[in-house]
Structures are given as C-alpha cells and as structure tokens.
C-alpha positions in Angstrom: -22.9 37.6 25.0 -20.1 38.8 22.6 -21.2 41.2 20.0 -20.6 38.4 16.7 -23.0 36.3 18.5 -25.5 39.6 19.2 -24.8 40.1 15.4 -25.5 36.7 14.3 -28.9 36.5 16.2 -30.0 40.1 15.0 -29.7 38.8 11.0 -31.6 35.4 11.6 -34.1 37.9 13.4 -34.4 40.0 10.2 -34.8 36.8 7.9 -37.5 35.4 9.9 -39.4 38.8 10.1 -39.1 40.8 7.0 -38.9 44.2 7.1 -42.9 45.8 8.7 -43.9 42.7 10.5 -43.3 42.0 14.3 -42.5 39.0 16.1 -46.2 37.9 17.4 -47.2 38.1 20.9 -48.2 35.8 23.0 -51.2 36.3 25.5 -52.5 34.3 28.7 -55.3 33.0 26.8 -53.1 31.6 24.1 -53.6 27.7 24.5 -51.3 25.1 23.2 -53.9 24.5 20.5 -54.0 27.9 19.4 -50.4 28.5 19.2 -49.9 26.6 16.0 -52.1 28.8 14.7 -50.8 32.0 15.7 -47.4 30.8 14.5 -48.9 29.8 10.8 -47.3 26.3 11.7 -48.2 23.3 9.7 -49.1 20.7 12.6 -47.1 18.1 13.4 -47.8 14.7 12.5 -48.5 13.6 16.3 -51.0 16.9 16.4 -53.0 14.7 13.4 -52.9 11.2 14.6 -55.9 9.8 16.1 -53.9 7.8 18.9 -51.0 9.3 20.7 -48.4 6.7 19.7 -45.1 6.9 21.8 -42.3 9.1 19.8 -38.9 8.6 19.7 -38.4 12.6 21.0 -40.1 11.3 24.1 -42.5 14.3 24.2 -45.9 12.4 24.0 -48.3 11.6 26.9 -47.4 8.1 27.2 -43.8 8.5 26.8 -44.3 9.2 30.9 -43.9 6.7 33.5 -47.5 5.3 34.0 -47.8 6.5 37.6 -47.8 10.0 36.1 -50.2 9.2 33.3 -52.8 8.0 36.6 -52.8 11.0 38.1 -53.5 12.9 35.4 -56.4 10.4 34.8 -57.8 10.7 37.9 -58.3 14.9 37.8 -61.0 13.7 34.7 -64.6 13.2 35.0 -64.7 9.2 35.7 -67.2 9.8 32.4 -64.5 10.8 30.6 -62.5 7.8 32.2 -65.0 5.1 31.3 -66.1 6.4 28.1 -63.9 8.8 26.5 -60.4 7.2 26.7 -61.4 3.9 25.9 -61.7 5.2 22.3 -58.8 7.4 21.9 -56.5 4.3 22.4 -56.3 1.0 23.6 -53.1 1.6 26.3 -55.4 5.1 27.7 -58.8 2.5 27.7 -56.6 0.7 30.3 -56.9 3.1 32.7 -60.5 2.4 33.5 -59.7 -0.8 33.8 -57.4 0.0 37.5 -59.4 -1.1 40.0 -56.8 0.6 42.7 -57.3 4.0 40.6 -60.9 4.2 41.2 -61.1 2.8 45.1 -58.5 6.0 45.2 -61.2 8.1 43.3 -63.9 7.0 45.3 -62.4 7.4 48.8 -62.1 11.0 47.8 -65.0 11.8 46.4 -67.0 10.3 50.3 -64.3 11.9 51.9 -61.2 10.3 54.4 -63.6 9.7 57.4 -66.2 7.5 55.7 -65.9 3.9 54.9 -66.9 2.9 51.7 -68.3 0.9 50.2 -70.3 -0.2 52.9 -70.6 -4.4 51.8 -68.3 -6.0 51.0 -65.7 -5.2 48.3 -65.4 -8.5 46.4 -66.8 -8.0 43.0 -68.1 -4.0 43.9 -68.6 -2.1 40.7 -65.9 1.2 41.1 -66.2 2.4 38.2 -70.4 2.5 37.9 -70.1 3.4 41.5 -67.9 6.3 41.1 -69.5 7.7 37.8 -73.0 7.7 40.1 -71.7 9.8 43.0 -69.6 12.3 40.4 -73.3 12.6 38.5 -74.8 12.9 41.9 -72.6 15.5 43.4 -72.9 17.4 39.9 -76.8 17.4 40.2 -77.5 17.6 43.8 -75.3 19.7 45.4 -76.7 22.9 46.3 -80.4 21.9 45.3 -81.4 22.5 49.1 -84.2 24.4 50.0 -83.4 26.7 52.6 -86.9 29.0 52.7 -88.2 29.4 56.2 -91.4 27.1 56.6 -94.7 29.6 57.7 -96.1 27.7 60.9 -99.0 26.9 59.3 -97.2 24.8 57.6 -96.9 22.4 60.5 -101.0 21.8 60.4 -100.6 20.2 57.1 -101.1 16.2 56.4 -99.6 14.8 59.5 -98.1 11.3 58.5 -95.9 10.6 61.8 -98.0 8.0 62.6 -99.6 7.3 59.3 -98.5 3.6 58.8 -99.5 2.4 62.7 -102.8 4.0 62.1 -103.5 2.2 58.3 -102.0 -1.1 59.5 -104.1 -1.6 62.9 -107.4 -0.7 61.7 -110.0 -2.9 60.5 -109.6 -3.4 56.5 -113.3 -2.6 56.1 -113.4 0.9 58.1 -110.0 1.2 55.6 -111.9 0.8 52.6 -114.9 3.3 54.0 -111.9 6.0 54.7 -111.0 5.9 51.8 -114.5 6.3 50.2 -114.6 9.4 52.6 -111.3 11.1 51.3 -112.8 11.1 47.8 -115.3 13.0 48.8 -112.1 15.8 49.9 -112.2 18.6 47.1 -109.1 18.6 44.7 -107.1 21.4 45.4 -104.9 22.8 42.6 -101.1 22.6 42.7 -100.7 26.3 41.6 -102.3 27.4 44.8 -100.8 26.1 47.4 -97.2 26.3 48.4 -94.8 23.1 47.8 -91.2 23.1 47.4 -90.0 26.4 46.1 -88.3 26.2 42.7 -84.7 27.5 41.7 -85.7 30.4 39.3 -82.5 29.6 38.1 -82.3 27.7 34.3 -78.3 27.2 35.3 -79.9 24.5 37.6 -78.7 21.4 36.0 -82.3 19.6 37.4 -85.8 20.6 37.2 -88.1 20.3 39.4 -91.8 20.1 38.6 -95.8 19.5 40.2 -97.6 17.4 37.7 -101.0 18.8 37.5 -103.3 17.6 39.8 -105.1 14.6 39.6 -105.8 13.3 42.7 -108.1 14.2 45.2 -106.7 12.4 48.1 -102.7 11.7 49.6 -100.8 10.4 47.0 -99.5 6.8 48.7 -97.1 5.4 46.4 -95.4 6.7 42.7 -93.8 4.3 40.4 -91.4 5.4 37.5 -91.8 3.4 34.4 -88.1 3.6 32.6 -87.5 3.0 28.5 -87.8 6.3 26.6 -92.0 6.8 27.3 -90.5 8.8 30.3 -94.3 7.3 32.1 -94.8 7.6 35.8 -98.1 6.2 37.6 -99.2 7.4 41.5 -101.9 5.5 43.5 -103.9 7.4 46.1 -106.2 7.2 48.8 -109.0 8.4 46.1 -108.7 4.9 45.1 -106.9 5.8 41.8 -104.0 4.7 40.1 -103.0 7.7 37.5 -100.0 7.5 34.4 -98.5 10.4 33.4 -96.8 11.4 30.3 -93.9 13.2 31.4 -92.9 14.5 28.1 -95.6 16.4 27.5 -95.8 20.0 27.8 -93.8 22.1 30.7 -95.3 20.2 34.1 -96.1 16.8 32.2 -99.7 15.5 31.3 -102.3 13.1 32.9 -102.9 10.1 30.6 -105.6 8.7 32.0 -107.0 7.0 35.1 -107.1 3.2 35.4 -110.3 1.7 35.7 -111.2 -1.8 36.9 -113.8 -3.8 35.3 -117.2 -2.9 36.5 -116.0 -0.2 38.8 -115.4 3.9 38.2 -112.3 3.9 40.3 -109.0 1.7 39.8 -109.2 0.3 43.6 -112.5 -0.5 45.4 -110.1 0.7 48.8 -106.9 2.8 48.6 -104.0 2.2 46.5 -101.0 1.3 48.9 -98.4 0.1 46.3 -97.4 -0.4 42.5 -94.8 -2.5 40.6 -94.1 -3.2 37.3 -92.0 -5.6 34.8 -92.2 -4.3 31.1 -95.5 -3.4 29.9 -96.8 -5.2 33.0 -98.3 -2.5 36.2 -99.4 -3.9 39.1 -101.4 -1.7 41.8 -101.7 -3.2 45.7 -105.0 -1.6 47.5 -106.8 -2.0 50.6 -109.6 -3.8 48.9 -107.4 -7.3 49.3 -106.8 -7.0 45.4 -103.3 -6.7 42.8 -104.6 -5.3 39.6 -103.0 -5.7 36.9 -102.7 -3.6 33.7 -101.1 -3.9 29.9 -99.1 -0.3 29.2 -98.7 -1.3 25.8 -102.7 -2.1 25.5 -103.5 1.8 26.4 -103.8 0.8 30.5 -105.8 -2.4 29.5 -106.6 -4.3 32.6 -105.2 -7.7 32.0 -105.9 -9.5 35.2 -107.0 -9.7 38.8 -106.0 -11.4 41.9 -107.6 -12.0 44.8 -106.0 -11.7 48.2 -107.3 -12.7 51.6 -105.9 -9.3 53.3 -104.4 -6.0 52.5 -102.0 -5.8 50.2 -99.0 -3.6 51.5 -95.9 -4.3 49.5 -95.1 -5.4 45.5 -92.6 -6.9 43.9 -92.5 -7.3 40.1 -89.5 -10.1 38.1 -90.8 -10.5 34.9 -93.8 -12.6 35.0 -93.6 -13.6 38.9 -95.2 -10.9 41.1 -94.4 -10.9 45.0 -97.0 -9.7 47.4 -96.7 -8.9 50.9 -100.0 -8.8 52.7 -101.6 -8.0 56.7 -102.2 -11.1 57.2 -98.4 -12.0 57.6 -98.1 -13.6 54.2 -95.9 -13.4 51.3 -97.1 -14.8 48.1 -96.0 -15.4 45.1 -98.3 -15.7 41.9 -97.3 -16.2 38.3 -99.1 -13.7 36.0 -99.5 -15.5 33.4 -101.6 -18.6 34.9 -105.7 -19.2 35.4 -104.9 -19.8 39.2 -102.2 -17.1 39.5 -100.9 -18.7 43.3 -98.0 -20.3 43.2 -97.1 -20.5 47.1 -98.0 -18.8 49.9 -94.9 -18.1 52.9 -95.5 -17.6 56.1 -92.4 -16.0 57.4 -93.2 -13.3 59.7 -95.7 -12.6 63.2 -97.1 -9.3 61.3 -97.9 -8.2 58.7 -95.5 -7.8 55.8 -94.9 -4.0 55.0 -92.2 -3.7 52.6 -90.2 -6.4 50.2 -87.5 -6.5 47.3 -86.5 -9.2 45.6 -84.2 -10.4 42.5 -83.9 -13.9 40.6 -82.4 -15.1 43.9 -83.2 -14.2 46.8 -86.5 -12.3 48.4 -86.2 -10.3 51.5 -89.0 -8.9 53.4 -89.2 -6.6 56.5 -92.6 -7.3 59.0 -94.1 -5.2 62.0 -92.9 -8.1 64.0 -90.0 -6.2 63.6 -88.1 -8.9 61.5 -86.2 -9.5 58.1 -86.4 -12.7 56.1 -83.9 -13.6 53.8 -85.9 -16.2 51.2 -83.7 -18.2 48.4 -86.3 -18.6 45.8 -83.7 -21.4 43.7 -84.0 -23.7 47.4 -87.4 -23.1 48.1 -86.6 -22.4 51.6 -86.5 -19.6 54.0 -82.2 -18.9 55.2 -82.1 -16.5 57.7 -84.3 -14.2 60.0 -82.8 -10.9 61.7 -84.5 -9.6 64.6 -84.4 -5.7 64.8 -85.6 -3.1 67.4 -87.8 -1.4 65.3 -89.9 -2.4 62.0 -89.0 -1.5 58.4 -90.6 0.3 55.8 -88.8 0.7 52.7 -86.1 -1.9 51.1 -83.9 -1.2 48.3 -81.3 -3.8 47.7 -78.5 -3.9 44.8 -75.3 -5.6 44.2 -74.4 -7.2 47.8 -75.8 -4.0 49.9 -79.1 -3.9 51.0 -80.3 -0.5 52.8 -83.6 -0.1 54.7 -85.3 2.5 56.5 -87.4 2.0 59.7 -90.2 3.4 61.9 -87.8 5.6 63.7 -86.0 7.4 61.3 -83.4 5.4 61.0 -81.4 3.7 58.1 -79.9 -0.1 58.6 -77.3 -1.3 55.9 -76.7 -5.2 55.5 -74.6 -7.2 53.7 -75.4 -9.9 51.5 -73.0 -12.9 51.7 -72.6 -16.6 51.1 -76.6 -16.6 51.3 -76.0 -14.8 54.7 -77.6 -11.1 55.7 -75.5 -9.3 58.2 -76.3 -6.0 60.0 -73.6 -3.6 59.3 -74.8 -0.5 60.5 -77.6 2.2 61.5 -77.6 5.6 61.1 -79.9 8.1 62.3 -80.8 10.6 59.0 -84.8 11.2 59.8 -86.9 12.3 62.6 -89.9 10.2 61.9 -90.6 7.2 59.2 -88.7 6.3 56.4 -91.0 5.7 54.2 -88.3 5.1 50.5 -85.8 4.2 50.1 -83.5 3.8 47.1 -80.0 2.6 46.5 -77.2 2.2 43.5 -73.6 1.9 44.1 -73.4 5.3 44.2 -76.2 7.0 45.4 -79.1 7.0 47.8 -81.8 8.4 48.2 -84.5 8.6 51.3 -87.5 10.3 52.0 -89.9 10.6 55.5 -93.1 11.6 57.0 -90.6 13.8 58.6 -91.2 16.2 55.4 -88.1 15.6 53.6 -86.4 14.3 51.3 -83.0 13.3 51.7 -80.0 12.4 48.6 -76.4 11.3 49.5 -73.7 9.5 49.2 -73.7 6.0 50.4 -70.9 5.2 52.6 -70.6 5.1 56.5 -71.8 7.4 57.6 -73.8 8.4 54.5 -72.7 11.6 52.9 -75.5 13.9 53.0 -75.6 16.1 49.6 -79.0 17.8 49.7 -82.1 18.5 51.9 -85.3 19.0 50.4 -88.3 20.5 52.7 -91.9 19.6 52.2 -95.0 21.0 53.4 -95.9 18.0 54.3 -95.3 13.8 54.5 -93.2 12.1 51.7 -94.9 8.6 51.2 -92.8 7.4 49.1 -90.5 8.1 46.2 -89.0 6.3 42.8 -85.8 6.8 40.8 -85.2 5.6 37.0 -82.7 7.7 34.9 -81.9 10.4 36.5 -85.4 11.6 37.2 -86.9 11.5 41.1 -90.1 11.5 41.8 -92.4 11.7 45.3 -95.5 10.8 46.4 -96.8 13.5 48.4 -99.4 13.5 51.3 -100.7 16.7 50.1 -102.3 15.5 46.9 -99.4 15.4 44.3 -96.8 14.3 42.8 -93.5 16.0 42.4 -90.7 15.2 40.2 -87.2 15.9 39.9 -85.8 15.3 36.2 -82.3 16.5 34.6 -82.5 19.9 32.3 -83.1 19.7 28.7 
C-alpha cells in the first residue's frame, strides 16, 4: 500500500471517529441482530419489513436458489415449518407444502435402516407425522427408568396369564372374584414404590400417581380430551372413577359412578370404557354397558343388557360397538328404547379387543382371527388367520397396529377395503395389553411391566422404557398426556410440564 493511500485511509479514520472515541469492538456473542445496534445504525428497510421480499442487491433469503432455501428449512423444528413460516410469507409457507422435503425429514428422524411409513404412502400425512415423532423424541427421550427392581418386586400382581385366566372362567365365579377383591384393603400410593420420578423440573413431562381410589387392579383407563383434562379408570372393585386432572399437584377424584339401585358402578368388574362427547360407556363382567352423561355431573343415562361378558368398546358418536365372550359383536344405537341394532357373529371366541371408524370395524378374537367389517355394506370383507390372539387395536389413517398374547406387535395395511399383514415385531415378553398409534408415534404397554413409546417404522424405533412394579393393563393417550392402568391399584399419568 503506497503511503497517499495509507494517508487517505488515516483521515476518513479520524472523520468517522472524532478525537477520544474508538472504533467499537466486536465480540463472539455479537449477533447479526445486535450489530446494528452496536454500530448506532438506523435499520435498513428489509430489517423492518414483515416479509422478506427479494432485493435487487440479491442479499435476501430468497434471492437463493430454492434448493438452498430447503435445506435451511429442513434444520427447523417441522413446528416452525408448519406453523411459523406460513405467516411470514406466502413463497416461505410453500415450504411445508414439499411433500419430498418432509419424506427427507422423516427418513432421518427413524433413521436409514427403518422403513417408514409402514402402510402405504398414498395420501400419508408427512407433515403431522413428522411434527409427532419431533414432539415425541423432544418428550421421551431419556425418560427411562433405569433403577434396579428389589426382587420383591417380582412377587407383585402377576398378570402373565391374566387374560386366559378372566376369559375361561365361568362369568358367575367372575362376578364373585370380583366381590372378593373389594374386600382387598386400599393401599396408599405414597407407600409403596411405583415408577421412580425425575427429581428434575428440566423434565419437559410429569409424571404423576393420582390418589388412590381403588381398592382392586385398575383394568382399563380412558382419557376424556377437550380442555376438562378428565380421565376415568374401571377396576376389579367394580368401580368406574373420573378424575379431575387439573386439580391440585397429583389431580383429584371426582366421584365414583353409581348404577341405579346399586352402591358400586358394576355389579362384576369393569373390563373396558369408551366414550363419544359427554357420552362414557363402562363394559363389566356383569353382562352390562353403562352408560353415563359427563355433562349431567356422571348421570347415568342408560343401560344395556348383554347376554355375556362384555370385553371390548367402541364408541362413534351415538353408535356404540361391543365385543362380548360369547363371540358376538354388537352394535346398539344409544339413543333408542331397544338399543340393538345387529348382532355379528364373526369370530369362534370370544371377541377381546375392537376399533372402529365411520367405515370399517375390525375386531381381533381368541380364535386367533381378525375381521375386517364395512359398516356402509353391511357385510363382513375379510378374515386374517394369525398364530396367536390379539389384545389391543389401534388403527389410524391406513395403518392399523395390534399387539398379541405373545408380546408381539403385527402392523397391517388398510387398502381397497383389503387388510394385509405387513409385519411382526417382537417388543414385549408377555401380553400386549395397549396399544396406541398416530402417524408418528406409538405407544405399548404389557403385563410384562412395561411400558414402551417409539417411533413407528419398521422395525419400530424404541425411544423409552418405563419399568413397573408390576402389570400394565392398559393405557390411553389424548394431548400429550399418557396414562396407565395399573395392576397394583392405580393409575399413573404422564402429562407435559406447565
């Protein structure tokens, strides 16, 4: 540099910095929002505008090719993606709106090995699906419980065989064990050991023990979504119970359901709930559905008589679905004097779990089948024979997922009015007895004592183990919140941290 150049520089330095002041420094943490202010700058006119509209200097985000403007998309939060962009500006909202970017985001997120989705791709909700497993992975990984289990642990409830046991015997000596585990004394949550808790607040879910309420395993738990934040549990004390889970630290028991005429909900034990709005319906031993009016303070608002067990629920607005012992699936309308509307004989066993929409109803048997029912037709479409029996449905979109008496998990596809076995995989040691499944998460539990959450693509993508003293019944998801049925007397909820 020649020293009339050096010269030059030097005086523009001394008119920009008077004499005492320094040029300012710049610092690591200095951001590129921050600099304008360190600088005393007046912001530029693209700094103020609500939508980053191309410039003609060719310095804005979208003056870059598109592929470029992708990838930076796709290192955001897909809630950022789906919600956030969209109302910034209407070229940005387009990115949640590429299909290809989110199969992309998706096959990351379950990793190169798996196959996802499982079903079939035509019509699959990406987006949904990947804002569930970024949600999921946020909440669940590193929720495990990794405490050694004391050995005593292992003479708890034993549930391996729970469902062979209840099914096989006779319906009266089922009502009479139930009357004999109401006489069992309640024993309180606080004082016997459950899942430990994460002391820690930074925990973005808590997890809590309602208070107990029931004096006998805790069969089936039913989460009641809208903003009452409600959850009711049946038992084998005969009980149905709603809980307020609002109230106070651990939630708050409402109040017990009581039949007409009788001081418990059930006459036998409760072995399944359902709802539809303000509509509950509870499914005992005692051959009976109950049902019961939320909004009329857990009025009952109707009865209906069964010729067998009731195992299984199913709940579309005002049609309920029932699956029975005596190898029937009914279906009853509510609303009506004479609620039957048809009774199906589709299976050689009796009917132990079922889910259904305005379609279709499928139904798994001990007979070790699955029936495939189009409601519209009227007619039964398609039986699969399986090696083992299922327990738990959960069926959304065109993927239905199932767990069985073995521990095992079958995915089928739902097709042209068609079910087709996909896959099985082998996630429990013993029965699976919940299941639930979104486009982007699932969720099992098992008499095994666990409960299980991943990711679900092939094989699933296992996220967190949660160990129990002893046998998961059953669980429900609505919102966020998870909650268990428990066979030692309570119900346990996971919900996300205020």
């Amino acid at each position: 540099m020649s020293r009339t150049s050096a010269a030059v520089e030097d005086e523009e330095e001394k008119q920009r910095y008077p004499a005492g002041a320094s040029p300012p420094s710049f610092t690591s943490q200095d951001t590129p929002h921050s600099l304008p202010e360190r600088l005393s700058l007046e912001p530029s006119v693209s700094a103020i505008e609500t939508s980053p509209s191309p410039s003609s200097n060719g310095t804005n985000l979208l003056s870059l090719p598109w592929e470029i403007v992708t990838q930076i998309a796709s290192h955001l939060p897909a809630q950022c993606v789906s919600n956030v962009l969209p109302q910034v500006c209407q070229t940005l909202g387009k990115l949640g709106e590429d299909r290809l970017a989110w199969q992309l985001r998706a096959q990351k997120l379950s990793g190169p090995a798996a196959s996802f989705p499982v079903g079939p791709k035509e019509n699959f909700d990406w987006s949904k699906a990947c804002l569930e497993m970024e949600q999921l992975i946020g909440c669940w990984t590193g929720q495990d419980n990794q405490a050694e289990r004391q050995e005593e642990a292992a003479g708890g409830v034993n549930s391996e065989n729970l469902v062979e046991m209840q099914l096989d015997v006779d319906l009266n000596g089922a009502a009479g064990a139930g009357e004999e585990n109401a006489q069992v004394q309640s024993q309180n949550a606080s004082d016997s050991p459950h899942l430990i808790e994460s002391s820690s607040t930074s925990s973005p879910l808590e997890h809590i023990i309602l208070p107990s309420g029931h004096i006998a395993d805790v069969n089936c738990v039913l989460l009641l979504g809208g903003e009452e934040m409600l959850c009711a549990s049946g038992s084998r004390d005969r009980n149905v119970n709603l809980w307020d889970l609002r109230e106070g630290p651990r939630g708050k028991l409402m109040y017990t359901l009581a039949g007409r005429g009788t001081i418990s909900t059930h006459r036998g034990w409760v072995w399944c709930l359902a709802s539809s709005g303000p509509l509950l319906a509870s499914g005992s031993f005692d051959s009976t559905i109950r049902l019961w009016d939320l909004e009329a303070g857990g009025a009952e608002r109707g009865l209906i008589q069964c010729k067998a067990a009731v195992l299984c629920l199913s709940c579309e607005r005002d049609t309920m679905l029932a699956g029975t012992h005596d190898q029937k699936l009914s279906i009853f309308d509510t609303r009506a004097a004479d609620p039957l509307v048809k009774s199906l004989r589709l299976h050689g066993d009796a009917v132990l779990c079922l889910t259904s929409d305005d379609q279709y109803i499928l139904s798994g048997s001990k007979d070790q089948t699955v029936a495939l029912f189009d409601r519209r037709a009227g007619k039964l479409l398609q039986k699969v024979q399986l090696r083992s029996y299922l327990l738990s449905l959960s069926y959304s979109g065109r993927e239905v997922w199932a767990g069985d008496n073995r521990g095992l998990v079958h995915t089928f596809s739902m097709h042209n009015s068609s079910l087709t076995p996909i896959s099985q995989f082998n996630i429990h040691r013993s029965l699976v007895t919940g299941v639930h499944y979104s486009p982007g998460a699932l969720y099992t539990c098992s008499s095994d004592r666990t409960i299980k959450v991943h990711l679900p693509c092939a094989p699933p993508k296992t996220l967190c183990t949660l160990h129990h003293q002893a046998g998961v019944n059953g669980l429900s998801f609505e919102g966020g919140t998870l909650a268990i049925a428990s066979g030692d007397m309570n119900v346990e909820v996971w919900r996300p941290r205020i």
